[in-house]
N, C-alpha and C positions, 0 to 999 in steps of 0.2 A: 523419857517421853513427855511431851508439851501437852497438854488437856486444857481444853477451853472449859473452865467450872459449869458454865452459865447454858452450854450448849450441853455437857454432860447430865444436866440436873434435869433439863428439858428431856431429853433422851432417853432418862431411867424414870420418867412420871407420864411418858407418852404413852397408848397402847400402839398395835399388840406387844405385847410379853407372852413369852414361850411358858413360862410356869412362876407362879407366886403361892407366897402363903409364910407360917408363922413358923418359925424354926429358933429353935433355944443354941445359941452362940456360946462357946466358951471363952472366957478374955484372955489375952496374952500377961498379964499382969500378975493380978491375982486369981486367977483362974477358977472367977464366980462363972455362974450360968446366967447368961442374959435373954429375954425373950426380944426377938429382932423380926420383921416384917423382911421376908426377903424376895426380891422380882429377880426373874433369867431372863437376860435380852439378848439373844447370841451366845455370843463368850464371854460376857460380863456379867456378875451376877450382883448387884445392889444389894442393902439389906438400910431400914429404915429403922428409927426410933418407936416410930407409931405411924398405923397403916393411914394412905392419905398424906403423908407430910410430902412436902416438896423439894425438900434435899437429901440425898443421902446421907447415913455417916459413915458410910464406907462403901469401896469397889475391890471384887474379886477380878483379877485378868484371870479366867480358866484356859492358859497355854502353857506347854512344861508341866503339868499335874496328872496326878492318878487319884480314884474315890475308888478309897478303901473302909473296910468296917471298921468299926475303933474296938478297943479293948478298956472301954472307960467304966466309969462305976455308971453310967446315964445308961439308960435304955433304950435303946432305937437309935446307937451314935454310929457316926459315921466320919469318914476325915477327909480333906482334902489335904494330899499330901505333892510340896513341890519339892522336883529333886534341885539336889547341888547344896555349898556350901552357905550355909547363914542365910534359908530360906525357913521358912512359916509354916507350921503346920496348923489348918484350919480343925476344928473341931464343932460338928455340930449332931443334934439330935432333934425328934418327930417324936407324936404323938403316939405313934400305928406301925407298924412293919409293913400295910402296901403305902404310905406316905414316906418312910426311908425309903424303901424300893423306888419310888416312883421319883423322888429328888434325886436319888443316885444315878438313875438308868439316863435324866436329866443333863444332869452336871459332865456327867463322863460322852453324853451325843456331843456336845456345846462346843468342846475343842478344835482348833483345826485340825489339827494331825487327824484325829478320828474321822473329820471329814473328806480329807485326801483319801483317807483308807476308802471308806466306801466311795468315793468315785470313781478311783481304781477297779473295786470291786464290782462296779454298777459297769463299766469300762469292758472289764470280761465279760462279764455277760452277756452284753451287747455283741462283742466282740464272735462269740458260742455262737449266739442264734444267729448274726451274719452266716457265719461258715456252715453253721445246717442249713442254713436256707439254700446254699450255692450247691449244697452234696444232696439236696433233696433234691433241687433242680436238675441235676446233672444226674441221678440215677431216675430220674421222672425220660429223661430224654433219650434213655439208653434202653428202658423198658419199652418205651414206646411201641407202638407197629409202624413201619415205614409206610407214608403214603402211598395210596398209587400212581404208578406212572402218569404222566398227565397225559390227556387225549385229543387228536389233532381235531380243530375246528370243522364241521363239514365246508365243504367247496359251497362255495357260490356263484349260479349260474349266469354268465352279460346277459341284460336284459333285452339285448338287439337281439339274441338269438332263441328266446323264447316264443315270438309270432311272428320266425320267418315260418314263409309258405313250404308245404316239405318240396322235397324234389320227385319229381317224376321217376317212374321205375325206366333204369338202365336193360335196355334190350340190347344182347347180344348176336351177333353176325354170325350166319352158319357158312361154311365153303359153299354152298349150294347158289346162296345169292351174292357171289362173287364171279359164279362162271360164267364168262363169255363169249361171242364168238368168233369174234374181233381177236386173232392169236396175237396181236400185237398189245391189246389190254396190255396193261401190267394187275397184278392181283393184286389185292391187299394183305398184308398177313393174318391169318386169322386169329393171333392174339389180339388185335388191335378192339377198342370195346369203343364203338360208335353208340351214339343213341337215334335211335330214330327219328327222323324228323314227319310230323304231321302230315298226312295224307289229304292230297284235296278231295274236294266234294264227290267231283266228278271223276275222280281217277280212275283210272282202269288197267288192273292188274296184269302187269306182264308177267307172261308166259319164258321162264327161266331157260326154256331152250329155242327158241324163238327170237332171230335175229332182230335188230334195232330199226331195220325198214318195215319187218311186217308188223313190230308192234306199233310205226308211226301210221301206218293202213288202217290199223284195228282202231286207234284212238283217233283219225279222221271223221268227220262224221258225214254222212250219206248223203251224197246228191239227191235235191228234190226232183223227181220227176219230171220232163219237160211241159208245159202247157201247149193242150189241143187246141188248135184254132176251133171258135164255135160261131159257128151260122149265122149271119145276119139276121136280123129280126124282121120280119115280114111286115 
C-alpha cells in the first residue's frame, strides 16, 4: 500500500481523535518497555515519541487483529494480536484496569469487520421493528369496529316548487248533477273527476229536475211594467 508521509503526519496530529493518552510499548528487539503517546483515528492507531510532536514513529492498521490480555510479567498488559504467518504481535500496558479496559473496548470498536458486524446487527433491528410496525398495524385493523354504513343525503327540494300557489280543492261530480231531461244527453261517467268551474255573480241555481226552457224563463228577468199615459198639465 502507497501512503503519502506528508498527508499521513497531517492526519495523525489533526483533531478529533477517537481516544489518546500514554501507553508503555514493548519493542520488537529487545524487548525493553518504552513509554509512547498513542492517538486512535479510525482504524489507525499512531503512537508518538513525546506528546505534541508532529510525526509519528509508528502506525498501527487495526484490520485482521484481535485484543487480547497478555500473560506478561507488566501489569495492565494487553496485546494486539494479528493472525497468519510472520505477522507481529503488539504488546502494550496502562497505568489502571479502567484505562486497559477502556483502550481495549477501543482498539477492538475500530476494525472494519466489527463494524460490518454492527451494521448488520443495527440492519435487524430495523428490520424487527419494521415488521412489528406492519403486525401492529394489521391487528389495529382487524380489532377494529366497522364503521357504519354511510347515510343517504336528504332530498333537496326545486326551488320553483316551493311558492307555487297551492291548487284549489278538487270537487267531485255526483250522478244527481248529471241527470237530464233531454233522453238524448249522453251522461258522463261518473268516475270522471271535473273541477268546478266558478259561479257568476248573478247565477241562479237550476233546479236538477227542471227542464232547460223553464230554467232559461227563471233566469230571464222581468218585464218592466208598461207606462200610464198621465194627464196633460192644465
Amino acid at each position: 500500500m502507497k501512503i503519502n508521509e506528508k498527508n499521513l503526519c497531517m492526519f495523525a496530529t489533526t483533531p478529533p481523535v477517537d481516544l489518546e493518552g500514554w501507553l508503555n510499548k514493548r519493542g520488537e528487539v529487545n524487548k525493553s518497555w518504552q513509554r509512547r503517546w498513542f492517538v486512535l483515528k479510525g482504524n489507525l492507531l499512531f503512537y508518538f515519541e513525546r506528546k505534541g510532536d508532529r510525526e509519528p514513529l509508528g502506525m498501527i492498521i487495526l484490520e485482521g487483529c484481535t485484543v487480547e490480555l497478555a500473560e506478561e510479567g507488566e501489569q495492565y498488559c494487553f496485546q494486539i494480536i494479528f493472525h497468519g504467518a510472520n505477522n507481529r504481535t503488539y504488546y502494550l500496558s496502562t497505568e489502571s484496569q479502567g484505562n486497559m479496559e477502556q483502550w481495549m473496548k477501543a482498539l477492538t470498536c475500530a476494525g472494519y469487520d466489527y463494524m460490518k458486524l454492527m451494521v448488520a446487527e443495527l440492519q435487524r433491528q430495523l428490520d424487527e421493528i419494521e415488521d412489528g410496525g406492519k403486525l401492529s398495524a394489521d391487528d389495529a385493523l382487524e380489532n377494529s369496529p366497522l364503521p357504519p354504513p354511510p347515510k343517504a343525503p336528504p332530498r333537496r327540494q326545486n326551488p320553483g316548487f316551493q311558492h307555487r300557489p297551492a291548487v284549489p280543492p278538487i270537487e267531485y261530480a255526483t250522478n244527481a248533477e248529471f241527470v237530464a231531461s233531454d233522453a238524448s244527453t249522453v251522461l258522463p261517467s261518473p268516475k270522471v273527476i271535473r273541477q268546478a268551474p266558478p259561479a257568476p255573480i248573478a247565477a241562479i241555481h237550476q233546479h236538477p229536475h227542471r227542464s232547460e226552457a223553464d230554467n232559461l224563463e227563471m233566469r230571464s228577468p222581468p218585464e218592466p211594467p208598461p207606462l200610464s199615459p198621465q194627464p196633460p198639465l192644465s
